[in-house]
Structure formats: structure tokens, C-alpha cells
PLY file of the C-alpha trace (Angstrom):
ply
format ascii 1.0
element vertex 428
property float x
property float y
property float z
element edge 427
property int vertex1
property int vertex2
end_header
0.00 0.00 0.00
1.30 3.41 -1.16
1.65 6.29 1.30
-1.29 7.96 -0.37
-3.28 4.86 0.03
-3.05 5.00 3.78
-3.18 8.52 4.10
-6.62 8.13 2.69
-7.55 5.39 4.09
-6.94 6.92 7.55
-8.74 10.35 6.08
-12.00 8.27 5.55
-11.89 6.40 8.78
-11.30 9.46 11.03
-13.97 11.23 8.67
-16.39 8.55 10.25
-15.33 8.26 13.25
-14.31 12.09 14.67
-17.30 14.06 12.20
-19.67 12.25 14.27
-18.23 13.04 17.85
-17.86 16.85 16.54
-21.18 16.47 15.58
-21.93 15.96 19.25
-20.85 19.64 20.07
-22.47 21.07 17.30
-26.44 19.46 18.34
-26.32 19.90 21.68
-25.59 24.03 20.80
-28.65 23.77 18.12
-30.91 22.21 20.50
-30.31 24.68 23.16
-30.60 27.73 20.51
-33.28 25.78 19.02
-35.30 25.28 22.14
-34.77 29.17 22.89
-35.89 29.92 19.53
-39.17 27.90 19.54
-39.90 29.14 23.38
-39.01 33.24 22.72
-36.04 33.13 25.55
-32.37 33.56 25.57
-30.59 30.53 25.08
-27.13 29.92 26.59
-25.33 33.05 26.50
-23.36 33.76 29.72
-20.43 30.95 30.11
-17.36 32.33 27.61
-13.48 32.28 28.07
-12.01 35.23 28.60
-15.16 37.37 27.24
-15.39 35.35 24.36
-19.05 33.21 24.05
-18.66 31.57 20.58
-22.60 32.37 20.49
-23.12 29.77 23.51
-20.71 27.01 22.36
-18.72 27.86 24.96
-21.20 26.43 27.41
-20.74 22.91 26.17
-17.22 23.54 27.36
-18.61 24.19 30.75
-20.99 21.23 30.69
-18.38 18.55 29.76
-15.87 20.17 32.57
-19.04 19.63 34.88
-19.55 16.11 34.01
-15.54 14.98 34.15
-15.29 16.38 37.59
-18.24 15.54 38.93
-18.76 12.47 41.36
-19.23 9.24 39.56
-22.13 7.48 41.86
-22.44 3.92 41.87
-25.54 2.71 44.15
-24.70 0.57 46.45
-28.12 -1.93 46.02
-27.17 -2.43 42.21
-25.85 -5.94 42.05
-24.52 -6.07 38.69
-21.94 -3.02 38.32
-20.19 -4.64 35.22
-23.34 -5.04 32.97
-24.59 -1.41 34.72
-20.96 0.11 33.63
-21.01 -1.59 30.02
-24.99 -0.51 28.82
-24.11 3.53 28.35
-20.58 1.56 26.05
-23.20 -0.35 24.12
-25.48 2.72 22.96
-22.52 4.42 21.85
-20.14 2.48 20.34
-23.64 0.89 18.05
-24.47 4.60 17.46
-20.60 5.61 16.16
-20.30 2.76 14.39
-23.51 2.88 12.61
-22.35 5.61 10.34
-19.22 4.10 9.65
-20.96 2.91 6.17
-22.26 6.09 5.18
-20.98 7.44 2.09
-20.38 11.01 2.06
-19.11 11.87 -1.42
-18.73 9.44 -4.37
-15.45 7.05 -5.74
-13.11 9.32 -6.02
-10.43 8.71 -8.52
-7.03 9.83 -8.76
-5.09 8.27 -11.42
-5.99 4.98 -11.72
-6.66 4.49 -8.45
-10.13 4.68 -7.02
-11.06 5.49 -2.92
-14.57 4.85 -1.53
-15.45 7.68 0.42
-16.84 5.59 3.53
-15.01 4.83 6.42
-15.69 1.04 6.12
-16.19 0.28 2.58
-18.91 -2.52 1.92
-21.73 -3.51 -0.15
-24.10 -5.07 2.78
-24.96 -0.82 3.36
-28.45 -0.59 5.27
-28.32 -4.10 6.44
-25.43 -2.26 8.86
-27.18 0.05 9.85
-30.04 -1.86 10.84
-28.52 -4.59 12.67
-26.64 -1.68 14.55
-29.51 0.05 14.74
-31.40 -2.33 16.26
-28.41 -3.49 18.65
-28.74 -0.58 20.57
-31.73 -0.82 22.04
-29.73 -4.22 24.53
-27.79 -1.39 25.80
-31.48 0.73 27.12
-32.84 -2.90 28.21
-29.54 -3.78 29.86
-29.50 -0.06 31.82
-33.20 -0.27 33.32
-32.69 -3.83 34.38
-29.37 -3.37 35.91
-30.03 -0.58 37.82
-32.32 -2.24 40.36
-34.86 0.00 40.05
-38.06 0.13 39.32
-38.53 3.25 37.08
-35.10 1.85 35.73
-37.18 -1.47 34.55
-40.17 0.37 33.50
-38.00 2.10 30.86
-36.04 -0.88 29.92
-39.27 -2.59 29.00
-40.82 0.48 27.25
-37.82 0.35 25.24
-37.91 -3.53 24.12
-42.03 -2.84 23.45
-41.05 0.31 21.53
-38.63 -1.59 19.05
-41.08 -4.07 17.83
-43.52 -1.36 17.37
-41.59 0.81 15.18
-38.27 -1.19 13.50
-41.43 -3.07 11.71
-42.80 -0.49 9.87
-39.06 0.57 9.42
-37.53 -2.38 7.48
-40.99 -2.82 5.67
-40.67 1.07 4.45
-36.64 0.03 3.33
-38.07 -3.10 1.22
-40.54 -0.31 -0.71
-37.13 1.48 -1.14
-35.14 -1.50 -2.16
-37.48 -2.88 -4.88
-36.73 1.13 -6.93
-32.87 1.15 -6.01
-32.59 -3.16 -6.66
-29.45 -2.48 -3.76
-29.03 -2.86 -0.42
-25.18 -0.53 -1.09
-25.48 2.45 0.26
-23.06 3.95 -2.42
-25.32 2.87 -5.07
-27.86 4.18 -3.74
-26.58 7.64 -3.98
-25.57 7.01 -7.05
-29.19 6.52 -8.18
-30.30 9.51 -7.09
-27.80 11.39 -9.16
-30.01 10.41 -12.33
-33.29 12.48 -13.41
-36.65 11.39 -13.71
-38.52 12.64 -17.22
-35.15 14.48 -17.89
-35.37 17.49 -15.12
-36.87 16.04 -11.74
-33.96 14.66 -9.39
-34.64 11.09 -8.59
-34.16 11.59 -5.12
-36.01 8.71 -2.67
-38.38 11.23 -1.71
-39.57 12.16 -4.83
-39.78 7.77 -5.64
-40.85 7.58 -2.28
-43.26 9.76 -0.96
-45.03 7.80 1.97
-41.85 5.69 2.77
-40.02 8.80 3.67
-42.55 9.76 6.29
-42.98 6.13 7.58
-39.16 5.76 7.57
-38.47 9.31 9.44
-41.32 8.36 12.18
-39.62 5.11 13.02
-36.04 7.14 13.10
-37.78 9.62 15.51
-38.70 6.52 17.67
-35.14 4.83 17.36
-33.17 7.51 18.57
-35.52 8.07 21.77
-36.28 11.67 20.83
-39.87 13.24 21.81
-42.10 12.77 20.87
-41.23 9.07 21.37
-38.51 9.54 24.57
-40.82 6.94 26.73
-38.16 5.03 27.89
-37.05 8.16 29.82
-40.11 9.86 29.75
-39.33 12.27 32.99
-43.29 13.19 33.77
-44.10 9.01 34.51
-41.28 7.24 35.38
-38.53 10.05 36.28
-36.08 9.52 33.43
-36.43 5.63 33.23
-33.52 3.14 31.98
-30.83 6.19 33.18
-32.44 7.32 36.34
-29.71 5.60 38.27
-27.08 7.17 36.33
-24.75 10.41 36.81
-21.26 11.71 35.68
-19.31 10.08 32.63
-21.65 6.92 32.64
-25.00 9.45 31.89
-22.56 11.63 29.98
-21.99 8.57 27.88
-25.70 7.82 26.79
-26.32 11.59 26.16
-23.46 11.60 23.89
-24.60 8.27 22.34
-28.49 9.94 21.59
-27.10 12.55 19.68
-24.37 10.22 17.85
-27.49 8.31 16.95
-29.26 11.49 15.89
-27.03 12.56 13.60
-25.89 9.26 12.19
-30.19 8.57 11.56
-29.92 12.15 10.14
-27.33 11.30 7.43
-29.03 7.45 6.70
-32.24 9.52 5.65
-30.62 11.93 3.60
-28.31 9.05 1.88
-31.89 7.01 1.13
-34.30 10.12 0.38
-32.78 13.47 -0.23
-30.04 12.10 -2.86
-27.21 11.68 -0.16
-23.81 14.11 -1.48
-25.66 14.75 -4.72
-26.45 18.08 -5.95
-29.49 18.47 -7.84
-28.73 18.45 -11.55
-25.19 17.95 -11.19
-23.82 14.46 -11.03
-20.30 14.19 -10.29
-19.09 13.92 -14.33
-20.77 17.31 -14.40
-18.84 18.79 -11.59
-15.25 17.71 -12.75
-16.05 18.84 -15.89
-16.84 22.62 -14.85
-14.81 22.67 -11.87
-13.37 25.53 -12.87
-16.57 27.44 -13.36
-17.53 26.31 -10.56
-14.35 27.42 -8.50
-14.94 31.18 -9.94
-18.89 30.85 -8.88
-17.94 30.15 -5.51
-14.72 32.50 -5.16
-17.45 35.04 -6.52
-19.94 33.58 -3.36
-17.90 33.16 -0.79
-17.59 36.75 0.29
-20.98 37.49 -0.45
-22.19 35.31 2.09
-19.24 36.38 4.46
-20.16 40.00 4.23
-24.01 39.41 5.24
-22.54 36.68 7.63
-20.72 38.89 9.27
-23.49 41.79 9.25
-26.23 39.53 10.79
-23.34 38.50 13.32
-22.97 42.98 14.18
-26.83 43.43 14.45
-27.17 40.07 16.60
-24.35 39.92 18.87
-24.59 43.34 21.34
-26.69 43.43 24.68
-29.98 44.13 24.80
-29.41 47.20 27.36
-26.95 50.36 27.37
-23.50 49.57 28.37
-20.08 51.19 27.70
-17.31 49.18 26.50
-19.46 46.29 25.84
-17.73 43.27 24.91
-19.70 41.60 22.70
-18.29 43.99 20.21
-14.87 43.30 20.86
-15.84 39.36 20.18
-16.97 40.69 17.20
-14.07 42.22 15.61
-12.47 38.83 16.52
-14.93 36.92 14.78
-14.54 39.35 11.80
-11.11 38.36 11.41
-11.15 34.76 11.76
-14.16 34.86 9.26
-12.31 36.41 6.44
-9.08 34.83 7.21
-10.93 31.53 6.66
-12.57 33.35 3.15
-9.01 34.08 2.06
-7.33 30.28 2.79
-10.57 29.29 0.75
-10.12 31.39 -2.13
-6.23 30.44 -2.34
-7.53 27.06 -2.86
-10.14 27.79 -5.50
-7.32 30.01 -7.01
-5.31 26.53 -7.14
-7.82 24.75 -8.36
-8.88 27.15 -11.08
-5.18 27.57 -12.56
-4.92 23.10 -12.49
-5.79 20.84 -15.38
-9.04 20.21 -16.31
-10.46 17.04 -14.78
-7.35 16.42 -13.17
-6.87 15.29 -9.96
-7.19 18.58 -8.27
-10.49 19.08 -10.10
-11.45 15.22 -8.34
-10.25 16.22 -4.92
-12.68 19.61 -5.50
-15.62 17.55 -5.94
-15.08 15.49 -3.19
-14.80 18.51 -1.07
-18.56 19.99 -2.44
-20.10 17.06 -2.02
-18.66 16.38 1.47
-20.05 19.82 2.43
-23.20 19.19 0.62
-23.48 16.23 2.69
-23.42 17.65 5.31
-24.97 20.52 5.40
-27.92 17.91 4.39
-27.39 16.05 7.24
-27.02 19.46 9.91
-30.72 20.11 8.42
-32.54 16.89 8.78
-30.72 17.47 12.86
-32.49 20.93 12.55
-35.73 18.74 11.57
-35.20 16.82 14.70
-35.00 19.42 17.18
-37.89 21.39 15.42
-40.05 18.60 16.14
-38.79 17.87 20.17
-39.98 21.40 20.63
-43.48 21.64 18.92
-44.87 18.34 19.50
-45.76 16.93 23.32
-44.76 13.48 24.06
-47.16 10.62 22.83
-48.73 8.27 25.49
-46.94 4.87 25.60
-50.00 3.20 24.23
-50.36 6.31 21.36
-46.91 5.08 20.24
-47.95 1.25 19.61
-51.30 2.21 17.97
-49.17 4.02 15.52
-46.47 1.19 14.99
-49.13 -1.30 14.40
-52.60 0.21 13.15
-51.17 3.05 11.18
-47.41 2.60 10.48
-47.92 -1.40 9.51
-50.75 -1.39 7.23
-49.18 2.16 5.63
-45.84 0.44 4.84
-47.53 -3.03 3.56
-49.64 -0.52 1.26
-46.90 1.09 -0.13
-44.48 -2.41 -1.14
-48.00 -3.22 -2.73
-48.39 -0.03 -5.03
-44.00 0.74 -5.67
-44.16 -3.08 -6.81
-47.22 -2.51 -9.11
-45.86 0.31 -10.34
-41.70 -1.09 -10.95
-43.53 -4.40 -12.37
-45.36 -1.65 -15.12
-42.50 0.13 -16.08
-40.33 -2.27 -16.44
0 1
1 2
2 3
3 4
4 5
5 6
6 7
7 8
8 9
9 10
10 11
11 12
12 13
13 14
14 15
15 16
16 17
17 18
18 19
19 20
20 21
21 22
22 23
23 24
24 25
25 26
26 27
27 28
28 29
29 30
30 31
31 32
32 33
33 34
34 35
35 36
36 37
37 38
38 39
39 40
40 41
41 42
42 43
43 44
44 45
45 46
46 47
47 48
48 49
49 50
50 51
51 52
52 53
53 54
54 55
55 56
56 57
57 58
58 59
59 60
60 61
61 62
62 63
63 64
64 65
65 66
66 67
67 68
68 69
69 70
70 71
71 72
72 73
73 74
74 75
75 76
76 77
77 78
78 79
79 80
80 81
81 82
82 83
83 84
84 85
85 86
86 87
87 88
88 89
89 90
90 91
91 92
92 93
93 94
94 95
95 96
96 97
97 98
98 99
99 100
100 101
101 102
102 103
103 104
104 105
105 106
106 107
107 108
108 109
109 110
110 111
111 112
112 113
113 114
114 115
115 116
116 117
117 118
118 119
119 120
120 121
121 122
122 123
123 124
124 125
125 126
126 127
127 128
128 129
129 130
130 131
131 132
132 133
133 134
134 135
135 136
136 137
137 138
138 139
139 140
140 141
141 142
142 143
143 144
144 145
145 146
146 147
147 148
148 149
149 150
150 151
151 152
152 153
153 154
154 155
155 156
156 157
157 158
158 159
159 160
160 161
161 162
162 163
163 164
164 165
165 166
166 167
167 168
168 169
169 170
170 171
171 172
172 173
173 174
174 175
175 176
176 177
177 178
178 179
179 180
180 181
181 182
182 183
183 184
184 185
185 186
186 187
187 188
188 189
189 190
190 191
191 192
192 193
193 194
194 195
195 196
196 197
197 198
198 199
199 200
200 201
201 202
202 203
203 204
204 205
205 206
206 207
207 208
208 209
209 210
210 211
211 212
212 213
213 214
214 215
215 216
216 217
217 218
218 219
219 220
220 221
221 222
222 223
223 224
224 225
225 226
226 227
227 228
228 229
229 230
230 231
231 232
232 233
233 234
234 235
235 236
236 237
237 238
238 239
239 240
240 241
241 242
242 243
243 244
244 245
245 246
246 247
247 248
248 249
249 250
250 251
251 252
252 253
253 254
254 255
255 256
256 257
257 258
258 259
259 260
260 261
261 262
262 263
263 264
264 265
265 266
266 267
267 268
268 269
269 270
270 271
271 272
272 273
273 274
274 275
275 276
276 277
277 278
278 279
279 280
280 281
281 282
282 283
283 284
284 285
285 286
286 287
287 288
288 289
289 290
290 291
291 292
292 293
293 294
294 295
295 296
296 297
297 298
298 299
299 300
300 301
301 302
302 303
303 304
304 305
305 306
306 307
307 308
308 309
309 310
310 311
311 312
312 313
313 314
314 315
315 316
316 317
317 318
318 319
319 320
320 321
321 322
322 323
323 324
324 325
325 326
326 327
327 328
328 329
329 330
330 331
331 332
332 333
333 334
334 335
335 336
336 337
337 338
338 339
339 340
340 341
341 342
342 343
343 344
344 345
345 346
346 347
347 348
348 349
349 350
350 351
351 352
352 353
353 354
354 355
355 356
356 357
357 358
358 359
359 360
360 361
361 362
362 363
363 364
364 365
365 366
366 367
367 368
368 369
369 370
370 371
371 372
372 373
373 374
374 375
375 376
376 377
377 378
378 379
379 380
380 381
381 382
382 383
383 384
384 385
385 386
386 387
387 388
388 389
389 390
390 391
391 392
392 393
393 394
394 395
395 396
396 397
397 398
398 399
399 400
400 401
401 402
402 403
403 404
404 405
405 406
406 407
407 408
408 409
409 410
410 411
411 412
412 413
413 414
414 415
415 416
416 417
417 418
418 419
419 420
420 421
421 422
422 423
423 424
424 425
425 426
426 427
């Protein structure tokens, strides 16, 4: 194996493995901004470093200091610490993992070479996911029974009833899915959905797949645990359920491993329904063919949307009273700098690319790099999507939740393999 061989091969694996755990940072910042949207209230805006706020993502700083040094508590009446210790390991190593088949940009070649962009490269694609998927809810069951308590229990079993009710309608939307893309390969997948229906409509999944996507995003809802389906923990009834006996690292450790799992759901429903790293009307022959026009369009953009970037940050970023020498204006001026310092790096690049070879293998790497960010900035959306719905809709009733599974979310899902197959069998 050539050096650039492993240097790419280690790119792809930490690419799966750290953009998740950053990730972590980033949602737990847009659900408190979120929530503080949705509710008209400040949202974290007071912990900074040295005067310096980072618009409140400074305060996950403070929170993960908080949680390192605070007292790990193990009860004394729990009688088995080792599977009580290894439950919080099991939700997040599944959840990490799970994306490690994603595919966030397509082949790329370089010479004669050729480099799957996924951090473990193989064809079995949502079959991983699900078995993953589906692992993690041992690690809830495991956590409410070994905690020894009753709430604890309560949750555990929510969680095991939960599963059958929605991973049902789940794999039964997937088969409607599989039966347009004939693959279970992720990567192919995406490729798909780089084609265009009648010549001008993207054939994205959720254009093939209207009533699978919603099917398939209700059951993700329910598989990460989010509200309005959080009733393993759900804190009004049984006082935070399967973790109630946790605290420190160990709870740190499963609220780490819900929003692993949020975004890694996040990026499987973009790769099946919103056409993955593709960008409408532009399939990746396209895109090394006028990456150079493309370079110029965005060295043309990118200050654009740094100037009003940097304007909305002016009118947003000062306090809300009278106050001399405020320093939310120095932070800023700081901000200012770093933003077009960043903008000029960037346009050096495009500079680069736009003075290489055509289709050559800076013009590859480019494309990589757009479709990585398309990607995710895809994937950061669908989160969005997530936390919009935890704060506008109220937690469902645990029997709400199984009358959907199985007397909505069933018969919906057995309807739609019934019609897509009538319709594939037509066409073809």
C-alpha cells in the first residue's frame, strides 16, 4: 500500500469516526438555541473564556468540565456493576459505528486508483445500519434492568415494546425502497439519485418515495428516543427511566450516544431520500467537468455570504441594554477576522484549483470537497428537523406510540411495497 493509500484510508476512517463526535458539540448548541428559539427566551449566552461566548458554544465547554469532575455514583443496592458500567458503552459504540458505512461523497479517482469515500467500505450498506440500529436498544434494556430500580425497569421494557412497534414499519418502508434502487449498497444508492426522472426532476427517494419517507423518518424519531417518542425516559411518569440511576461520565456517555445516533439517523435519511452528497442536476461527471466554473462561482460567493454573515453576526451579537465598553463587540471584531481569514485560505484554494488541469486530480479532490459539504450541510438540516419537532410536538402516550407502529405505520408500509411493486412491475 502506497503512502497515499493509507493517508486516505486513515482520512476516511477518522472522517467517520471524529465528524460524528464533533457532531456531538455542534447538536447539543442547536438544540439549546433551538429550544430558545421555539420558546421566545435567551438561550445559553453567559459561560465564555475570557469574554469570548462563541454564540453559547462555549457552554458545552462548561458542561463537559461539569460532568468529568463531577462524582461518579455507583448505588450501592445495584448488584450487577459490570453489565450497569457496560450498557451507556453499548449505545454508543452501536451509534458511532452505525455511520461508519455512510458514504459522504462518491469514488473518487485519482489516477488509476479509485477510494470509496466511507469509512468502512462494503456492499451489505443498510443491512449495517439496521442490525446496529437495532443493537442498541440491549444497551437501554440492559440499563433499566441493571439498575435495580423500578422506574429503571419500567423504561427498559418500554424500550424492548417500543422496538417491535416501530423497526417493523421501518424495514418494511426500506423493502418499498429496495425494490426502486434493486441495492441494499449504500453507495449505489446515492448514485441513483444522481439520475433524473422525465429528464429534469432529481430522482431523489423522496420524490420515488413519498409515503416511505414519512414512515421511515417516524420510526427514526422513535429509534433515537427523541420526543415525541422519549418513553423510555419519559421524565413526567417514570422520572427519566432506563438512566435514572445514572450520573457523571456513565450518563454523559448515553447523552453523547443519543445525539451520535441522531445525527448518524440524520445522514441514513438523507443518503436514502434526499439524494445523499448529490447536488441536484449535477452528477459528479458534471462537476469535474466545470470545476473551474464552478471554482470562480464560488470565489465570486464566498464573500458574499461572508459580508451578510458577518453583518447579521454585528446586528445580533450586542446586549440588549446600554452599556459602555461592551464586549460583545470586541468578540466581534475577533470573529470578523477569523471569518475572512478563513474566506481568504478558501479562495487560495479555489485560485489553485482554477489555474490546475481540467479534470485532473485537483479538479477530483474539488468535488469530493462539495459534495462532502453538501453532505453535510444535508445532514445538519434533517438534525435541525429533529429538534424542530422535540420542541413543537408533546410526548405521545406509551400506548399512542404502539397504535401508531401497528394500526397506522404497519398497514401504511404493507400498502406502499403493494403499489411501488405494481408500479416497478409496469414500467419495467
Amino acid at each position: 500500500m502506497s503512502l497515499l493509500d493509507t493517508l486516505l484510508v486513515m482520512l476516511r476512517v477518522s472522517f467517520g469516526v471524529f465528524v460524528p463526535l464533533c457532531f456531538i458539540a455542534v447538536l447539543v448548541w442547536m438544540e439549546r438555541r433551538g429550544a430558545a428559539f421555539f420558546q421566545d427566551r435567551a438561550g445559553p449566552n453567559r459561560a465564555n473564556i475570557f469574554g469570548f461566548r462563541a454564540a453559547g458554544l462555549v457552554q458545552n465547554l462548561a458542561d463537559a468540565a461539569k460532568l468529568i469532575f463531577k462524582e461518579d455514583v455507583v448505588p450501592g443496592h445495584i448488584k450487577h456493576k459490570y453489565y450497569f458500567i457496560l450498557a451507556p458503552v453499548i449505545v454508543f459504540f452501536t451509534a458511532v459505528v452505525s455511520f461508519a458505512v455512510v458514504p459522504f461523497a462518491d469514488t473518487l479517482v485519482l489516477g488509476d486508483r479509485s477510494y470509496v469515500m466511507q469509512a468502512i467500505p462494503t456492499d451489505i450498506g443498510i443491512l449495517w445500519f439496521l442490525a446496529l440500529a437495532g443493537f442498541a436498544v440491549y444497551g437501554i434494556i440492559l440499563a433499566g434492568w441493571s439498575s435495580t430500580n423500578k422506574y429503571g425497569m419500567l423504561g427498559g421494557l418500554r424500550a424492548a415494546a417500543q422496538v417491535i412497534s416501530y423497526e417493523i414499519p421501518m424495514g418494511l418502508a426500506l423493502v418499498s425502497l429496495l425494490v426502486v434502487y434493486g441495492t441494499v449498497d449504500l453507495s449505489e444508492m446515492a448514485r441513483f439519485q444522481g439520475q433524473l426522472l422525465f429528464g429534469f426532476i432529481p430522482m431523489w427517494g423522496v420524490i420515488l418515495q413519498p409515503l416511505g419517507v414519512i414512515i421511515f423518518v417516524i420510526a427514526a424519531f422513535a429509534e433515537t428516543n427523541r420526543t415525541p417518542f422519549d418513553l423510555a425516559e419519559g421524565e413526567s411518569e417514570i422520572v427519566a427511566g432506563f438512566h435514572v440511576e445514572y450520573s457523571a461520565m456513565k450518563f454523559a456517555i448515553f447523552f453523547m450516544g443519543e445525539y451520535v445516533a441522531m445525527f448518524t439517523s440524520s445522514a441514513i435519511i438523507v443518503t436514502l431520500y434526499f439524494g445523499s452528497y448529490q447536488i441536484p442536476w449535477l452528477a459528479t461527471d458534471t462537476l469535474i467537468a466545470y470545476a473551474k466554473p464552478g471554482a470562480v462561482l464560488l470565489m465570486i460567493g464566498l464573500p458574499v455570504i461572508a459580508y451578510f454573515f458577518i453583518g447579521w453576526m454585528r446586528h445580533s451579537n450586542v446586549s440588549h441594554y446600554a452599556r459602555p465598553n461592551d464586549p460583545r463587540k470586541r468578540e466581534v471584531t475577533v470573529y470578523t477576522k477569523i471569518v475572512w481569514g478563513l474566506v481568504i485560505v478558501m479562495e487560495i484554494a479555489l485560485l489553485v484549483v482554477l489555474f490546475s488541469a481540467s479534470g485532473g486530480v485537483l479538479a477530483h479532490i474539488f468535488v469530493a470537497e462539495l459534495q462532502i459539504a453538501t453532505f453535510l450541510l444535508k445532514t445538519t438540516l434533517m438534525c435541525f428537523v429533529y429538534v424542530w419537532v422535540r420542541w413543537t410536538l408533546p410526548r405521545f402516550r406509551y400506548d399512542q406510540l404502539q397504535k401508531l407502529g401497528w394500526q397506522t405505520l404497519l398497514p401504511l408500509s404493507l400498502l406502499n411495497i403493494l403499489v411501488t411493486s405494481a408500479i416497478v412491475i409496469s414500467v419495467s
